[in-house]
C-alpha positions in Angstrom: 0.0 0.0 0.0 1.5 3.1 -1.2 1.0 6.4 0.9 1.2 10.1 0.1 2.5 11.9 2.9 1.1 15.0 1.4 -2.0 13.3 1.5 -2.1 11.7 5.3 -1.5 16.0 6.4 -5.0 16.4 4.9 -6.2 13.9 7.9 -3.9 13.9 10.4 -1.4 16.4 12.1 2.0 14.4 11.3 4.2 15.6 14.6 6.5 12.6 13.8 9.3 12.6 11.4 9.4 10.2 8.6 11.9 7.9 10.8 9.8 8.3 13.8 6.8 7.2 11.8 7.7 4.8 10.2 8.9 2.9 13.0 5.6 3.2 14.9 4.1 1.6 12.1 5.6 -1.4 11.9 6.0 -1.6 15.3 1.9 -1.5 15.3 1.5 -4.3 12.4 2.0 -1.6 9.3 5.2 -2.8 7.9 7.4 -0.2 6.3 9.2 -1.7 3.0 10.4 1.5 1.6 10.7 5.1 1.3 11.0 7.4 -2.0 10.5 10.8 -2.8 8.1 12.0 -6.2 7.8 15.3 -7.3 8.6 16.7 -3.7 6.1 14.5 -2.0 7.4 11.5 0.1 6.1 8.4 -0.7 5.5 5.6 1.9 5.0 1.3 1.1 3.4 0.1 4.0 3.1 -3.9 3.9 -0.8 -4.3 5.0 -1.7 -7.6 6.4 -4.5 -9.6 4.7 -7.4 -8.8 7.9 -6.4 -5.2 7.9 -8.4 -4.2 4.7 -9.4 -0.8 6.5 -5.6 0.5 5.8 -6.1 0.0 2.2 -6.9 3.6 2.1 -4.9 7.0 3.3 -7.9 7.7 5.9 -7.0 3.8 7.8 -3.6 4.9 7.7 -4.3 8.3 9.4 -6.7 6.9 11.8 -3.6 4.6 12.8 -1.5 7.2 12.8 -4.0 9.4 15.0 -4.6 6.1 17.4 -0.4 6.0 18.0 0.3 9.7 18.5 -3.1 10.8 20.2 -4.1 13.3 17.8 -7.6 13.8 16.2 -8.7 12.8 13.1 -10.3 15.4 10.1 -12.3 13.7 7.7 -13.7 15.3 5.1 -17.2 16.8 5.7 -19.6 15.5 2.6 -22.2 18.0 1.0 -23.5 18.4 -1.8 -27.0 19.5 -3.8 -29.5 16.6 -5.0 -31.8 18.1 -8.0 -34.6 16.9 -10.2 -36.6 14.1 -10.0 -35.8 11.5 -8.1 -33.1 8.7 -9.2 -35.7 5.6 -9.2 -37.1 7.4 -12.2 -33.9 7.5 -13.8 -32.8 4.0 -13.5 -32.9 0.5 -11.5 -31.2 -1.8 -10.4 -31.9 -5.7 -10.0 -29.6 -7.5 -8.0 -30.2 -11.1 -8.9 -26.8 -12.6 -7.4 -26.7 -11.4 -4.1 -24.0 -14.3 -3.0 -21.8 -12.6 -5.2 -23.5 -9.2 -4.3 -24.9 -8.4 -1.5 -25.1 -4.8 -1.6 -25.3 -2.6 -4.5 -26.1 1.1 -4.8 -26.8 3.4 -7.6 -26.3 7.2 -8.0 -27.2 9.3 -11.1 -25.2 12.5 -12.1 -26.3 14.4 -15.0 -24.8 17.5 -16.8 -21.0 16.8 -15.9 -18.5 17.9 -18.2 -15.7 14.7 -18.5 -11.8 16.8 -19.3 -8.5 17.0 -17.4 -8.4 16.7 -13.8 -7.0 19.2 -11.7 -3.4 19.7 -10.7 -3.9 18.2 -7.2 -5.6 15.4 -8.1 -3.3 14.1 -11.0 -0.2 14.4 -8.5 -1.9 12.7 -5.6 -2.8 10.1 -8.0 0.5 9.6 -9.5 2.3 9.7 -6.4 0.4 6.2 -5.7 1.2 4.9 -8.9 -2.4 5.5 -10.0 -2.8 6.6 -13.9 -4.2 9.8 -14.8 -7.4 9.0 -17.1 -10.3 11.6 -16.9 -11.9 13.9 -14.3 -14.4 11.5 -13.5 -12.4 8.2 -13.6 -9.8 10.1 -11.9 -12.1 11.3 -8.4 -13.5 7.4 -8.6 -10.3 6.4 -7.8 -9.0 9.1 -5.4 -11.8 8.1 -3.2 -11.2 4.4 -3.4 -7.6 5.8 -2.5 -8.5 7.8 0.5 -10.7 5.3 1.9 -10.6 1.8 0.9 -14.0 1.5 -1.3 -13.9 0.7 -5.1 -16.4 3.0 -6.8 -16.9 2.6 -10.4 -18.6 5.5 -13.0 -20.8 3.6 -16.3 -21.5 6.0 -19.0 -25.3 6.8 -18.2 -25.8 7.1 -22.5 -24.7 3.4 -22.5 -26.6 1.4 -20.3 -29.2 -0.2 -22.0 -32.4 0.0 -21.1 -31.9 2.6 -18.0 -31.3 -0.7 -15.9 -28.5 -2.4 -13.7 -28.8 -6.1 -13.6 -26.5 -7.9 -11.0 -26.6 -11.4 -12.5 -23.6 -14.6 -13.2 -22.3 -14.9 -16.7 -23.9 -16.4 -18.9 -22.3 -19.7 -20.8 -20.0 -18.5 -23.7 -20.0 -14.8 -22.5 -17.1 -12.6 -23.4 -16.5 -9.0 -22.0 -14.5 -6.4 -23.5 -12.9 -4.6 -20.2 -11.8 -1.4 -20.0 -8.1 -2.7 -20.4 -9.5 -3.8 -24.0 -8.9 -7.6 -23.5 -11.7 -10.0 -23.7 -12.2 -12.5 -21.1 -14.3 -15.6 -20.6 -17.1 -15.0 -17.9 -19.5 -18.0 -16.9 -21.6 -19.1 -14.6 -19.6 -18.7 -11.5 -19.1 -15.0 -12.5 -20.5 -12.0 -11.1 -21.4 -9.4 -13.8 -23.0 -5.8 -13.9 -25.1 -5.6 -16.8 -28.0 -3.8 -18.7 -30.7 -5.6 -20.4 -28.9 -7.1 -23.0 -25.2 -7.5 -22.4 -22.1 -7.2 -19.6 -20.8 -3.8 -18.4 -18.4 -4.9 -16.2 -16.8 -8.1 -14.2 -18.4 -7.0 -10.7 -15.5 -6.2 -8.4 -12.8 -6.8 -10.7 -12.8 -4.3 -13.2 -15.0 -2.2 -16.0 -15.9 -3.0 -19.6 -14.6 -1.0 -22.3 -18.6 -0.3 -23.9 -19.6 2.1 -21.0 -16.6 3.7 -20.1 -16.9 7.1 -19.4 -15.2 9.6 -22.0 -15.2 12.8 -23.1 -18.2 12.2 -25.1 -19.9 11.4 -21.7 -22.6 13.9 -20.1 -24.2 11.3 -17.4 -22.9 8.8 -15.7 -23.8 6.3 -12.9 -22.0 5.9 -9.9 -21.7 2.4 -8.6 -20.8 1.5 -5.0 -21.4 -2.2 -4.1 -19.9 -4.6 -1.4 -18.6 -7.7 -3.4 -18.0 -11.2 -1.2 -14.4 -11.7 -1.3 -14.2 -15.1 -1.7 -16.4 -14.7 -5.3 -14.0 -12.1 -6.6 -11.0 -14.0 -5.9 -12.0 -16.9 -7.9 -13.1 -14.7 -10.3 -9.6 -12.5 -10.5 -7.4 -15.7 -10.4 -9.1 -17.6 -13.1 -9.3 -15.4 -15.6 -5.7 -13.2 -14.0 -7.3 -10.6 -13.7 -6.2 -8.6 -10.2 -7.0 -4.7 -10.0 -6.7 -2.3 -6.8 -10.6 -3.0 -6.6 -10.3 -6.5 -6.3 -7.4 -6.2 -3.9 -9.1 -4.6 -1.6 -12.9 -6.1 -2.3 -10.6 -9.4 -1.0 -10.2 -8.1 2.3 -13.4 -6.8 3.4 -14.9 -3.4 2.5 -16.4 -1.2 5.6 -20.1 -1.8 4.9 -20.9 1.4 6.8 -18.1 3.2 4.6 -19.8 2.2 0.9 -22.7 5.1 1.0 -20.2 7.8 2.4 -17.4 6.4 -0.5 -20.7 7.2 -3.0 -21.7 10.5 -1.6 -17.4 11.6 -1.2 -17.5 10.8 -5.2 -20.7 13.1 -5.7 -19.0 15.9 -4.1 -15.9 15.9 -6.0 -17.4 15.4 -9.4 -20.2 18.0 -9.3 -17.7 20.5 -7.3 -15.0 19.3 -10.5 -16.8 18.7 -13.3 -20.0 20.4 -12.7 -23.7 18.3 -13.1 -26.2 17.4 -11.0 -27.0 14.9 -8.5 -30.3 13.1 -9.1 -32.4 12.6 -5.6 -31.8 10.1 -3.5 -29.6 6.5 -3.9 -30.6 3.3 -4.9 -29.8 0.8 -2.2 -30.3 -2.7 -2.7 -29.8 -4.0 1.2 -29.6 -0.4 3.3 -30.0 -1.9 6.4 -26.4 -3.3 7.8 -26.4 -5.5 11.1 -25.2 -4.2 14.1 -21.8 -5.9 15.4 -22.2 -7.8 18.4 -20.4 -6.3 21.9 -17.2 -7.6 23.3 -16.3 -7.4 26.9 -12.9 -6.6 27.9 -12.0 -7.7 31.1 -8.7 -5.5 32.6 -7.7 -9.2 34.2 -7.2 -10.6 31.0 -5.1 -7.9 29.6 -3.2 -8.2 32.5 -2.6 -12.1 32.2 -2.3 -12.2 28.3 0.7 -9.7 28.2 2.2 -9.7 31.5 1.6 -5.8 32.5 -1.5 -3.7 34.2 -2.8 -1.5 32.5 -5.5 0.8 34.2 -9.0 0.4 32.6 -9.3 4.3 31.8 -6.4 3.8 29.5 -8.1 0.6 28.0 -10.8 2.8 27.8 -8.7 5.7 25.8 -7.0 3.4 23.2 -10.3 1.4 22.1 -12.0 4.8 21.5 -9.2 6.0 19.4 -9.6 2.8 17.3 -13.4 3.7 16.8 -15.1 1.5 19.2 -18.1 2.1 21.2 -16.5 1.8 25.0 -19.4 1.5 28.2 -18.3 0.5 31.6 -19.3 -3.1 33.0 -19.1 -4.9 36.0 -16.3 -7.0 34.9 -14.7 -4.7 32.7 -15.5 -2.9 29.3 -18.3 -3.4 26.9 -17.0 -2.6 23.5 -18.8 -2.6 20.1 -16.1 -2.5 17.3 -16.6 -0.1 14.2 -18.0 -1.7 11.1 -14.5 -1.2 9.0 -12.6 -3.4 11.6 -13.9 -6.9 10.8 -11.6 -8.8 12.4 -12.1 -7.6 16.3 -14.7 -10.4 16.9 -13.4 -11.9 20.6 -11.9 -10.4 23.6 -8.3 -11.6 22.8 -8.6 -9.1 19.7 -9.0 -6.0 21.6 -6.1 -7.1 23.6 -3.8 -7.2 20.5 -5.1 -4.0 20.0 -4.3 -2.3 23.2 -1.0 -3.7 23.0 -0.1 -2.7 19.7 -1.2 0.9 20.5 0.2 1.1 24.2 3.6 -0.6 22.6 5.2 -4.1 22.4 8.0 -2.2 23.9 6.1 -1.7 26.9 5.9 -5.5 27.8 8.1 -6.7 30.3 10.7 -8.7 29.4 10.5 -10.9 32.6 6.8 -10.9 32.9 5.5 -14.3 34.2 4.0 -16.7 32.1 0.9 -18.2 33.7 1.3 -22.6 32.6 -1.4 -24.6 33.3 -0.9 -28.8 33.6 -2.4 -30.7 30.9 -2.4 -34.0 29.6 -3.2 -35.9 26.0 -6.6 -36.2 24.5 -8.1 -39.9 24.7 -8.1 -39.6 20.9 -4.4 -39.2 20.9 -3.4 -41.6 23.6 -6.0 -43.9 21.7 -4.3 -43.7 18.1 -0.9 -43.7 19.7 -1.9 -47.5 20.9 -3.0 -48.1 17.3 -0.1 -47.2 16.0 1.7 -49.0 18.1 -0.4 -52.4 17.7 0.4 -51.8 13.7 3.7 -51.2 13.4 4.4 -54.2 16.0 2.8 -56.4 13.3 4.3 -55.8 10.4 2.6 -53.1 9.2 4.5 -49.4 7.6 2.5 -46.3 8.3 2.2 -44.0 5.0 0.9 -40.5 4.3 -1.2 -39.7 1.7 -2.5 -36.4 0.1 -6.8 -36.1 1.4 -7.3 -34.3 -1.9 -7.1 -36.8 -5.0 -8.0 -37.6 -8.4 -11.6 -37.6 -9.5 -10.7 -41.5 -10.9 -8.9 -42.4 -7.5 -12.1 -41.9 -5.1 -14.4 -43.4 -7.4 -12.5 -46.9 -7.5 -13.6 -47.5 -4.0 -16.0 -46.4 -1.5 -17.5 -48.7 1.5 -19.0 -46.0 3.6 -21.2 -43.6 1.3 -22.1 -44.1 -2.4 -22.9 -40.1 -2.4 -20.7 -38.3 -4.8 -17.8 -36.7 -3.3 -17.1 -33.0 -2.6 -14.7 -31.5 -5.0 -12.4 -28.0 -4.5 -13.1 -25.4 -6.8 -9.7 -25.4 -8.1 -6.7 -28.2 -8.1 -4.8 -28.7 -4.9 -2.6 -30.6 -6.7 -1.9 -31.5 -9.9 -5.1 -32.9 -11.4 -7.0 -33.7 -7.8 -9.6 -31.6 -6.7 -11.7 -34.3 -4.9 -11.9 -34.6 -1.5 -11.5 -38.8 -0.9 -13.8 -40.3 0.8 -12.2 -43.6 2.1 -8.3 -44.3 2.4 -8.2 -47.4 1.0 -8.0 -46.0 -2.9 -4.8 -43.5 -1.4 -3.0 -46.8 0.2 -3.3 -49.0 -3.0 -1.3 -46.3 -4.7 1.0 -46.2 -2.1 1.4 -50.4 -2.5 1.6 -49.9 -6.2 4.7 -47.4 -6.6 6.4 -49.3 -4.0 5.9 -52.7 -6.4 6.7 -50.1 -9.1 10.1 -48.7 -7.8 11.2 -51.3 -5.7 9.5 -54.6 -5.9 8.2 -54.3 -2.7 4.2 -55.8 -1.4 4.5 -52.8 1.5 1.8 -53.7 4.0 0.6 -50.0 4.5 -1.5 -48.3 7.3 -2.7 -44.6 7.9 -4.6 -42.7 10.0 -6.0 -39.3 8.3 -9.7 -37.8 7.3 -11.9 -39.0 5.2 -14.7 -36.7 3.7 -17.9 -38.0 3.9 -20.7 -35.8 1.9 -23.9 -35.2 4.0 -27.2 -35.7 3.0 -29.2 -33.5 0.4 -32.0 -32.6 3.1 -29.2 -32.3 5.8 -29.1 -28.4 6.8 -25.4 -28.9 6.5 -25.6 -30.3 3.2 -22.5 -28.5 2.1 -20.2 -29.6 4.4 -19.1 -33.2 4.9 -18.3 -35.4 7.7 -15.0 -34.9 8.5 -13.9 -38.3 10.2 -10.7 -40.1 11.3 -10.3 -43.5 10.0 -7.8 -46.0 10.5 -6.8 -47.5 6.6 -5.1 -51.0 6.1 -3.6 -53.0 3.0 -2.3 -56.1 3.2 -0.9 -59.0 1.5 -3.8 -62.2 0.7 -4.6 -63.4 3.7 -7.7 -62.2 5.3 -7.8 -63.9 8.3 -4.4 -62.5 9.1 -5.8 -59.1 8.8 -9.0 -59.9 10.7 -6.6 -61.1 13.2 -5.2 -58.0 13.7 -7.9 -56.0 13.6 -9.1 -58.4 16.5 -5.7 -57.9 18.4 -6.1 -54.5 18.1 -9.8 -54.4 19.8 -7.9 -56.0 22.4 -5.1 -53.6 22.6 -7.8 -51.0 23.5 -9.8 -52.6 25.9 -12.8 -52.8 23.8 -15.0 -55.3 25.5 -17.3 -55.6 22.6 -17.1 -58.4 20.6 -16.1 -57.8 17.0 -18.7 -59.4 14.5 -19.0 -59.9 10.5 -21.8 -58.6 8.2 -21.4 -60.0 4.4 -21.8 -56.8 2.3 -21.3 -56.2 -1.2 -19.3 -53.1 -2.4 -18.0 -52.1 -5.0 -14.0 -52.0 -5.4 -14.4 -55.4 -3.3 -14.2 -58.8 -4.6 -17.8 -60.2 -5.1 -18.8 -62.3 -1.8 -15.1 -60.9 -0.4 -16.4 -58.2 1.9 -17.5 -57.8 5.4 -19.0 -54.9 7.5 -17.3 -55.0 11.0 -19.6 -55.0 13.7 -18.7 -54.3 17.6 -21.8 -56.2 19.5 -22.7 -56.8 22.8 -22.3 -60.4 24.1 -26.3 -60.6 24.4 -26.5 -59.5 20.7 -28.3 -56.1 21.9 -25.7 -53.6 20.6 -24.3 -53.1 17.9 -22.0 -50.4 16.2 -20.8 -50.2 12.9 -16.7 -50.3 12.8 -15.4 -50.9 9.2 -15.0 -52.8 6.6 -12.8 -55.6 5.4 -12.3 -57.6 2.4 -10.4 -58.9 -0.4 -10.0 -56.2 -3.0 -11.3 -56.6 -6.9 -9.1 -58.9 -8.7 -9.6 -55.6 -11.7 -8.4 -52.8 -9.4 -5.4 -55.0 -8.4 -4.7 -55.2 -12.0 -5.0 -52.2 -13.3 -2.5 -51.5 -10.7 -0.1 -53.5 -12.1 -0.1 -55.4 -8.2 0.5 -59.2 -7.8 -1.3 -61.5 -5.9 -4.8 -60.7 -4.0 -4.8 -57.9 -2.0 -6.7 -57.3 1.7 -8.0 -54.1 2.7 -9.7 -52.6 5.8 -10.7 -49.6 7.0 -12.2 -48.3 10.8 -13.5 -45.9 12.4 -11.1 -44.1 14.5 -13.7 -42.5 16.2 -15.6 -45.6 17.1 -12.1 -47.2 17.9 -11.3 -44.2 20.6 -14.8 -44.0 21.9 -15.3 -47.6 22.6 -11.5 -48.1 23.9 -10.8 -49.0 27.9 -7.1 -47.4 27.9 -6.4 -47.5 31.5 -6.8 -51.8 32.5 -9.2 -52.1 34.6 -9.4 -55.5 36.9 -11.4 -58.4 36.2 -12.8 -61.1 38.5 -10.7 -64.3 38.0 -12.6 -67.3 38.8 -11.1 -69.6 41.9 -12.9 -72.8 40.4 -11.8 -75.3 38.2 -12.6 -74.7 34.2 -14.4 -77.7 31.9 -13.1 -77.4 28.3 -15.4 -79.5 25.6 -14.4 -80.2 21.9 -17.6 -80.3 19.4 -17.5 -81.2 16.3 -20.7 -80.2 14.1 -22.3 -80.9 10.2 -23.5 -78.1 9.3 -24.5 -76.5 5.6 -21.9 -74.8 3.8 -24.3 -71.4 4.5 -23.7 -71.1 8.0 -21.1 -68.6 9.3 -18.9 -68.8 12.5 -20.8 -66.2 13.4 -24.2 -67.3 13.9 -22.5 -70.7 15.5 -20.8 -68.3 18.0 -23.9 -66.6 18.8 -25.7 -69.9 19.7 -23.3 -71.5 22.0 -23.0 -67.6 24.1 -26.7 -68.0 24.2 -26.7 -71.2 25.7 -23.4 -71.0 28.4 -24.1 -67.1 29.1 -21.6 -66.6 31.5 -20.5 -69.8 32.3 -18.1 -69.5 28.7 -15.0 -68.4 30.2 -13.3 -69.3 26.5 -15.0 -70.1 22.3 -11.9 -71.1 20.2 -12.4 -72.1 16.3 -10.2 -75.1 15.4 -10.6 -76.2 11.7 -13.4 -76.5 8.8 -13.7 -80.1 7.2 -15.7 -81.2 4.0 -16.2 -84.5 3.0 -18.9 -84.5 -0.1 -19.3 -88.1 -0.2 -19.1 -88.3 3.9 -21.5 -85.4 4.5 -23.4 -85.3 1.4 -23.0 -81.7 -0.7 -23.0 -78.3 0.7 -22.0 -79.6 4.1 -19.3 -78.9 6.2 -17.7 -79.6 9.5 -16.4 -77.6 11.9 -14.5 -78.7 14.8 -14.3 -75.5 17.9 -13.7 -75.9 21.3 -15.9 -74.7 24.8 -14.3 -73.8 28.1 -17.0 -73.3 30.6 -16.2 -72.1 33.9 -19.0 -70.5 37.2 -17.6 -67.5 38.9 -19.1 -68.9 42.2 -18.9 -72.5 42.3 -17.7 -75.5 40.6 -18.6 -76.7 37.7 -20.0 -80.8 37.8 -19.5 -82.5 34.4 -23.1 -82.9 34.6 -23.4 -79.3 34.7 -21.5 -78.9 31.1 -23.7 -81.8 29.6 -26.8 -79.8 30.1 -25.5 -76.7 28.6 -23.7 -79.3 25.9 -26.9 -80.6 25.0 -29.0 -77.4 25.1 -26.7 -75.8 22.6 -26.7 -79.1 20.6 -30.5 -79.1 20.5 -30.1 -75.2 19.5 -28.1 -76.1 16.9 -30.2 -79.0 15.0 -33.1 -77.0 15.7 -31.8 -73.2 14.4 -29.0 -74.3 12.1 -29.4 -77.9 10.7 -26.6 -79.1 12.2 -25.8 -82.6 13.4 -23.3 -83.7 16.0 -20.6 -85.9 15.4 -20.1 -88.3 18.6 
């Protein structure tokens, strides 16, 4: 930001000198990079930060230069005469994009006479490195100069149709602006047009069909408050940056748009005659109030180390424009509209020391330290890690924003599409993944690729999930930790671990198997994990786990089958028992059972293990799986056997062998009767 000091005398009495100032600048956040002197005026560049859009202009500078050396600020008193009829009769203004726009206002000056500016102008213009165009062009300008706000004059003559329409691009729409290049507006673009074509790329800059000239007798004054975040996608995608979409980047001062309009008015009818039509068109007039911040003098005191008494809290606040009341606990302070970033307490204390001086702070001030400890979450995926890498298992890093391709090759928890960035974080990926298993297979793949190397991989990072249409938050995701795994063919090995690691974290849930189908899984290959109470009446969903389509391996050039999983890290933390807790063990004898059962090839270890809990309860102290037989022309087709063994064991007395036949035989007679089955004696 470039600074006249000519120009900062006409707001503020400047006692310093130049080497004075300057360092009170930077030392209050205004960075000086440079001094030069043009045409007898010294010349300032001030390094503004990004939230301090309110300096963009010489009356934030002076009003920071009147905060630091206590002086008052003089800014310019506005008059001027409205004539004739009134400007709704003149013109309107529909502003149909009003998430782009949501402010726009409309002046109409007729009878001006467009020729050379004045001396004064055209040197406090060029001392800022601002070209010298026309009279009118020329005061547009100096105002967005002297106070922040972006003002732009249309060529009355040329808008069609005596109407502004606020509207996006239309598809295939070119604009000639007024640095006579044509660029590509669409959809996403906010224009200012008439009724039948584009004046100008609103917030950027002009078109070149309703510039104002010398032909031009009436113009229209525009004076709008642009949402930054439209008019920097619009400036960086078609490179178009202007000192208007600079600043309508960092905020405007919302209050500060009608007094930018009416500053403009004065100039031009007091410089190149005309009159001002009645009244403004004002498409949102009424501007929230900002909410009231309390300021308690403790806090100051424990944020930077010193005291400092409330009536000078009380001085410095009102020099940076806030409303100050006292309060019980301290100061009630309301913020001016052009400072949009004071929004919490810790705010106003950055202020206060930054006008009371950095230098002022104690050097051996003590620094209040509270104890703390680590988050559950943390100490939770620290044991996960730890379980992992003790089996085998390397943890990679991947990027969460991929290719458009990548995400789509698999997906277990949502088949919603996913949410993509506007523009590439990297090259080519703008999607934001929504599982971690797609990221990990790549991982695999260039390490086969450069080394020859199955890496088993793990990671623990985000995943995006997109919410629901009808969700009120349908435009943000869930943002959820998950715990991805790839491994080599076996998937009992991997269920194993995933099993060890349930253990690890004192989950006392037992882990159970869903068959699901998914795509990017193997058909029959895939298996929603379940945690579940022992009585079956819980249960929460964990992961997945399966073999991986025998396609995806391919087409990344992998070898063998590949095993995949991927949890819940949330589930995993919530669910965990990290600190052991003691358990009961029984002082009575144990009575272990072997059972060996036919039963069709349909039934799952599951629904077996569910049957014999059912009948023991709590007498199972132990369920172990041994082997799967089949013997087609034994058992007949579609039978199996399988062989698992019971421990069975009474907390409070022992256990008779008569005892374990009854539960034997009423999880036998459960088993004919629920599963088919038939017990081999």
């Amino acid at each position: 930001m470039l600074v006249s000091w000519k120009w900062l005398s006409r707001y503020v009495d400047l006692t310093l000198s130049h080497d004075e100032l300057v360092d009170r600048l930077s030392l209050s956040g205004l960075n000086h990079e440079g001094s030069e002197t043009i045409d007898g005026d010294v010349v300032i560049d001030l390094e503004v930060t990004s939230n301090r859009g309110d300096c963009l202009g010489h009356i934030g500078v002076a009003r920071e230069i009147a905060a630091l050396t206590d002086q008052k600020l003089k800014i310019p008193t506005v008059e001027f005469q409205e004539a004739g009829d009134s400007v709704d009769k003149a013109l309107s203004v529909d502003n149909q994009m009003t998430d782009a726009c949501p402010r726009y206002t409309a002046r109409v000056i007729r009878g001006v006479k467009v020729g050379e500016s004045p001396q004064w102008l055209q040197e406090s213009l060029k001392a800022v490195g601002i070209g010298v165009v026309n009279n009118v062009v020329d005061i547009t300008n100096y105002v967005m100069m002297e106070c922040g706000q972006p003002l732009h004059a249309f060529d009355f003559a040329k808008v069609g149709g005596k109407q502004i329409v606020v509207r996006s691009g239309k598809d295939k729409e070119q604009l000639e602006a007024i640095d006579h290049r044509n660029y590509d507006v669409n959809e996403s673009t906010c224009v200012i047009a008439d009724q039948s074509e584009a004046l100008a790329i609103g917030g950027v800059m002009g078109g070149a069909s309703s510039e104002v000239t010398e032909g031009t007798t009436d113009i229209v004054l525009e004076a709008a408050d642009f949402v930054p975040l439209s008019v920097r996608r619009t400036a960086r995608r078609l490179k178009l940056h202007s000192p208007s979409s600079f600043r309508f980047e960092r905020r405007v001062d919302p209050k500060g748009i009608d007094w930018a309009s009416r500053r403009a008015c004065q100039l031009i009818t007091e410089i190149a005659g005309g009159t001002v039509a009645s009244g403004v068109i004002d498409t949102a007039s009424d501007i929230p109030e900002r909410e009231s911040i309390l300021l308690r003098p403790k806090r100051v005191t424990a944020l930077l180390g010193m005291e400092i008494e409330t009536a000078e809290l009380d001085r410095i606040l009102k020099l940076l424009g806030c409303e100050v009341s006292a309060f019980a606990d301290g100061l009630q302070c309301v913020p001016p509209t052009w400072r949009h970033d004071l929004t919490r307490e810790v705010d106003l204390i950055e202020e206060v020391a930054r006008i009371h001086g950095y230098d002022k702070i104690p050097e051996d001030a003590p620094i209040p330290v509270a104890p703390s400890s680590k988050r559950r979450f943390d100490t939770a995926m620290e044991r996960i890690r730890g379980v992992l890498t003790a089996a085998g298992i390397s943890e990679a890093m991947t990027p969460s924003v991929v290719t458009e391709k990548l995400d789509q090759m698999l997906s277990p928890w949502t088949d919603r599409p996913a949410l993509q960035t506007r523009t590439s974080m990297l090259e080519g990926a703008r999607t934001l993944r929504r599982s971690l298993i797609p990221s990990l297979l790549q991982s695999r793949a260039a390490n086969w690729a450069s080394a020859s190397l199955l890496a088993d991989l793990f990671e623990i990072a985000h995943v995006y999930l997109p919410a629901p249409s009808d969700s009120d938050d349908a435009l943000l995701p869930d943002e959820t930790y998950h715990v991805g795994l790839i491994g080599g063919e076996d998937f009992f090995a991997m269920k194993g671990i995933i099993e060890t690691l349930c253990d690890r974290l004192g989950i006392v849930l037992e882990l159970g198997v869903n068959p699901v189908s998914r795509d990017g899984f193997a058909k029959g290959g895939a298996v929603e994990l379940l945690l579940r109470d022992p009585a079956g009446k819980e249960s929460i969903v964990l992961g997945f786990l399966g073999f991986v389509d025998d396609k995806l391996v391919k087409q990344f050039k992998l070898t063998g089958r590949v095993v995949a999983a991927e949890l819940s890290a949330g589930v995993l933390a919530d669910q965990s028992r990290l600190v052991p807790q003691q358990q009961a063990v029984s002082a009575f004898p144990s009575i272990q059972r072997d059972l060996n059962l036919v039963l069709p090839e349909s039934v799952r270890w599951n629904d077996l293990a569910a049957l014999v809990q059912k009948a023991a309860q709590e007498r199972l102290a132990d369920l172990t799986y041994r082997e799967t037989y089949r013997n087609e022309k034994v058992d007949g087709p579609d039978k199996k056997r399988v062989l698992f063994s019971m421990e069975l064991q009474s907390q409070t007395e022992t256990l008779s062998g008569s005892d374990a036949d009854a539960i034997i035989n009423e999880l036998v007679a459960s088993c004919e009767k629920q599963l088919d089955a038939v017990l081999l004696r």
